[in-house]
Phi, psi and omega in degrees: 000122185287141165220040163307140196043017173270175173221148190221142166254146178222085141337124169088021180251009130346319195208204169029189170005291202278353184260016185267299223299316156335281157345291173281000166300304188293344160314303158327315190113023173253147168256156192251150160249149167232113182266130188203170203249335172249126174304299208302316173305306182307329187271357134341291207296318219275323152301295150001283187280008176265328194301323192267026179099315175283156175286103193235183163166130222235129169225153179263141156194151186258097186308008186264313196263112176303329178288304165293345176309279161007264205304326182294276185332302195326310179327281169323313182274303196323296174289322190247355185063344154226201166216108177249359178194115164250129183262119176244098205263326198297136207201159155224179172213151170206152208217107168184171176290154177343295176310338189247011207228124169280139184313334182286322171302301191303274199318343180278326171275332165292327201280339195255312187308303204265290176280352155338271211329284157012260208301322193267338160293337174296321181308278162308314222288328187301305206279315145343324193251314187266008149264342170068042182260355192065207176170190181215144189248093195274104184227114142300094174253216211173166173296328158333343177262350190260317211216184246170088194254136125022128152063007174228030160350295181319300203269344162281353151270001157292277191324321194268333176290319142000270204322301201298298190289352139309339200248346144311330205267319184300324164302311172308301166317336202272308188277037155264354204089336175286120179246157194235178189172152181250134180234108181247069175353147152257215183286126161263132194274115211193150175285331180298313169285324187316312167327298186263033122288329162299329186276302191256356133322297167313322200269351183251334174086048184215149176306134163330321179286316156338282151335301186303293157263358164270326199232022139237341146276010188316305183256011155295087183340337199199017168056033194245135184282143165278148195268141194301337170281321175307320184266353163303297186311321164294328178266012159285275195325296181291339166281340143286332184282142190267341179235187198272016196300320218249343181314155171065033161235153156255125203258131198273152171213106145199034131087022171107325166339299168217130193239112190230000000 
């Protein structure tokens, strides 16, 4: 499915996910904007993709500040004259129990997950609503918005707070054109999962190997990590479809993993 003229922001798009999720866009026929909290990386990744032909550009922004959110979207138009998809991708992870989690982690973590979002759908939806052209609103969730794992507290009440503002956005949104969706991942081999696997051995009192296959490939059908072309491939798909039939759903990518 072509996404010729469009221009897409993509948070978090330095590495991991949001920068494969680049990659097939600009692969598609979309310029990319790549928003990241490191300038060098966006402005990496965004060279990468000018270098092989495609229309790029790499900005920072710390998705929490209302202001570089702002001042990035500005960018984004400025240079591409619109914002027609927003991937709001940008994420962390810190992995411990409830009880262990400082009130500073938890608000950092709701704030990067949850008011990302916020702020950068506030953001397109305005240039989206005054062009009257509509768009698609793209939230990186997880099975995590569905289901409630051990030692993630935050990010599974973030992930799951993901559901409610897509599906406002999606009410709203709907007769403007605008459509919203949740892309809801199982484990992605990401340095952000790479991490916790040493972090959830110490903390389950089990081998790394252990970790792997017991508790994040444990309920996969073929014992397989899902891969950044599944979910690229999927934020391709939901980013083309044009009408409001699929709005306000989350679509699950984990090889069976969680199934709805």
């Amino acid at each position: 499915m072509s996404l010729e003229g469009k221009v897409a922001l993509i948070t978090g798009a330095a590495s991991g996910i949001g920068k494969r999720i680049a990659e097939v866009y600009a692969r598609n026929g979309a310029a990319v904007v790549i928003a990241d909290l490191n300038l060098d990386g966006a402005r990496a990744a965004a060279d990468e993709l000018a270098a092989s032909g495609g229309k790029a550009l790499g900005v920072k922004m710390d998705v929490t500040s209302e202001p570089e959110v702002e001042a990035g979207v500005a960018k984004a138009i400025q240079t591409f004259g619109k914002v027609d998809i927003l991937v709001s991708n940008a994420g962390i992870q810190i992995v411990k129990p409830v009880e262990e989690f400082s009130y500073e982690e938890w608000r950092r973590m709701i704030a990067i997950h949850l008011d990302g979002a916020f702020l950068t759908t506030r953001a397109c939806l305005k240039d989206m609503y005054a062009r009257g052209e509509g768009g698609a609103i793209l939230y990186m969730g997880s099975v995590h918005s569905h289901l409630a794992s051990r030692l993630k507290a935050p990010y599974v009440a973030a992930k799951h707070g993901l559901l409610g503002l897509a599906r406002v956005v999606a009410k709203e949104g709907g007769p403007k054109g605008v459509r919203a969706n949740v892309i809801c991942p199982g484990f992605v081999r990401t340095p952000l999962v790479e991490k916790q696997i040493p972090e959830q051995a110490t903390e389950f009192g089990i081998s790394e190997d252990e970790v792997v296959r017991n508790i994040m490939l444990k309920d996969t059908v073929d014992a397989q990590f899902t891969t950044v072309d599944d979910v690229a491939n999927l934020a391709v798909f939901l980013a083309a479809f044009e009408t409001n039939a699929l709005t306000g759903q989350s679509i699950t990518v984990s090889h069976g993993w969680h199934m709805q």
